[in-house]
C-alpha positions in Angstrom: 183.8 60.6 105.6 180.2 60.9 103.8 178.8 57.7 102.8 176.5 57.3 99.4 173.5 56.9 101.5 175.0 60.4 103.3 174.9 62.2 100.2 172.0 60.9 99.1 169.7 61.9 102.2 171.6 65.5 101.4 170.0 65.3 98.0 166.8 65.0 99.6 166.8 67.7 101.5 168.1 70.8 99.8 167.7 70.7 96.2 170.5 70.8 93.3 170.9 73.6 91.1 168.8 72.4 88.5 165.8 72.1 91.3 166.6 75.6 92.4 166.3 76.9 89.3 163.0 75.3 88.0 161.8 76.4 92.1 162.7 80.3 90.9 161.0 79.6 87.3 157.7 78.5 89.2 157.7 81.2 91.8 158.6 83.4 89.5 155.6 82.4 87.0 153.3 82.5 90.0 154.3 86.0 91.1 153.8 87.5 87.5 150.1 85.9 87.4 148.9 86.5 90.7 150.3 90.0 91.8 148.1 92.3 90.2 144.7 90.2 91.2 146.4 90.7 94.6 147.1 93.9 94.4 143.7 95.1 93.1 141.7 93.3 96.2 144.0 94.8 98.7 143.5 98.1 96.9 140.0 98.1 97.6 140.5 97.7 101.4 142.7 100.4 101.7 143.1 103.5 99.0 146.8 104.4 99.8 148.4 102.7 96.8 152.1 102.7 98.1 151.1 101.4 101.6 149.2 98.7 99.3 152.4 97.9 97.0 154.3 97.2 100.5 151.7 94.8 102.1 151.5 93.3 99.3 155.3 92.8 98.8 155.6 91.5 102.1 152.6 88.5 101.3 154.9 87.7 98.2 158.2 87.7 100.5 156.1 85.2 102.7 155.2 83.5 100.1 158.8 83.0 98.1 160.3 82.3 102.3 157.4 79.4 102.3 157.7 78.2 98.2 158.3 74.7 99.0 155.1 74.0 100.7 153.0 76.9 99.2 153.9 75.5 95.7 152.0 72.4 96.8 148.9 74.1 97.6 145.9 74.0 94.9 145.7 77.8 95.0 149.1 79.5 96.7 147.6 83.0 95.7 144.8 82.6 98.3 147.7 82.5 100.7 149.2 85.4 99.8 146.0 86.8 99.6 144.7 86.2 103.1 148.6 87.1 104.6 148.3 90.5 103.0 144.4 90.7 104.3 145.6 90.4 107.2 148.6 92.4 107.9 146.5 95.2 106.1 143.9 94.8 108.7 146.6 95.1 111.8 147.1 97.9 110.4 144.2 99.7 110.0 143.1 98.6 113.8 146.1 100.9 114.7 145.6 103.8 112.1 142.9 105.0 109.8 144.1 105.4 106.4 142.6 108.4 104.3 140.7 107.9 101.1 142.7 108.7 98.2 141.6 108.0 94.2 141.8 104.6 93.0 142.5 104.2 89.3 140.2 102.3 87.4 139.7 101.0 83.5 138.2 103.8 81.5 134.4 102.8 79.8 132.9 104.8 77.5 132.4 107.9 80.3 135.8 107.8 82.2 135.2 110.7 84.3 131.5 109.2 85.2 132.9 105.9 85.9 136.3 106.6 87.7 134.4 109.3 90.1 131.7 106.1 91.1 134.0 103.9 91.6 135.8 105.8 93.4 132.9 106.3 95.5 131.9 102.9 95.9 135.5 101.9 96.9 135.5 104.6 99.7 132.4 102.8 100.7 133.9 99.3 100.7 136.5 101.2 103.1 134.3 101.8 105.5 132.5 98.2 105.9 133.3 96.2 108.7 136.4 94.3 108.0 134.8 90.8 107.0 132.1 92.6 105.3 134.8 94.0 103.3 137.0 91.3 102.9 133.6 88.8 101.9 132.5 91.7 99.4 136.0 91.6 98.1 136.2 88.2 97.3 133.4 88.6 95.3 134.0 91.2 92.9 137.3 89.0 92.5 135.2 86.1 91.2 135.8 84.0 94.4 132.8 81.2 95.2 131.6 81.1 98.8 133.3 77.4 99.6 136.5 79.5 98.4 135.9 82.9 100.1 135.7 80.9 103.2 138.7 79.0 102.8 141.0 82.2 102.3 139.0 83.7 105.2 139.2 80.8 107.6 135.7 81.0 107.8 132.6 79.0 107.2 130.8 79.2 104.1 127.9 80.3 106.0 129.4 83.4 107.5 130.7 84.1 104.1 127.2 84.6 103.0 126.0 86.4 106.5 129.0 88.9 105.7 128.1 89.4 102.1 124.6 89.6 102.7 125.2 92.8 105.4 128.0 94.0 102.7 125.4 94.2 100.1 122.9 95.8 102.6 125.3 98.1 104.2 126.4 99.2 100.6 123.1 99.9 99.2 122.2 102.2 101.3 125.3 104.0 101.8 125.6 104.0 98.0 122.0 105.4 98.3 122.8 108.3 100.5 122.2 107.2 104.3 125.5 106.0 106.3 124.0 102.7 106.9 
């Protein structure tokens, strides 16, 4: 027979239903906010949008299997993030994915503006995987204390990677391949 102090340990450790439910509310608020940022920087890795939709997925998966300590983290989305970095860069060692179009918001040329964005994504492709990842974080808004914490990095080789990135980018942008 269960004792009070029984059910109450019980209590502790898997929630009620009205936990459960405010749990699904928060991951679900949380996956609407953060899966398109997501998406976009894993997009720019790699141009195949349905193998990005499926990495991505998985992060989220991860993310919803781990909710209860990833809803304590300041910023869960870096998580998912750097999971989905990741597996898309086990990946990629394997198999190179070919360059397909990207779409992107139209300006006042859309034609002019998809086609070099296009190219500069295809160029992003074919950085050196930190390069990429550090350039990526960037365009996303991420600072360099905060690119190296998704990374697992210091903030130092944050700024060594974006630094090459930029380099690398410029001239390939340019013309040359390096």
């Amino acid at each position: 027979m269960a004792t009070a102090e029984d059910e109450g340990w019980r209590d502790a450790v898997s929630p009620g239903p009205v936990e459960a439910v405010q749990e699904d509310a928060a991951f679900k608020e949380f996956f609407v906010r953060c899966w398109e940022p997501v998406r976009l920087a894993v997009s720019m890795r790699v141009a195949d949008e349905r193998f990005v939709e499926d990495e991505v997925q998985e992060a989220f998966l991860l993310a919803r299997r781990n909710w209860d300590q990833l809803r304590h983290f300041d910023k869960p989305e870096w998580w998912v993030l750097k999971v989905a970095l990741r597996r898309i860069g086990r990946i990629l060692a394997r198999e190179r994915r070919p360059a397909v179009p990207i779409r992107v918001p139209a300006t006042t040329d859309p034609i002019a503006t998809i086609a070099e964005n296009e190219r500069v994504y295809a160029a992003i492709r074919q950085l050196p995987r930190r390069q990429a990842e550090a350039i990526i974080l960037f365009t996303l808004g991420h600072s360099v204390a905060a690119s190296a914490e998704i990374l697992g990095v210091t903030p130092g080789s944050v700024k060594k990677h974006r630094y090459l990135a930029r380099k690398r980018l410029r001239a390939m942008l340019a013309g040359g391949t390096r």
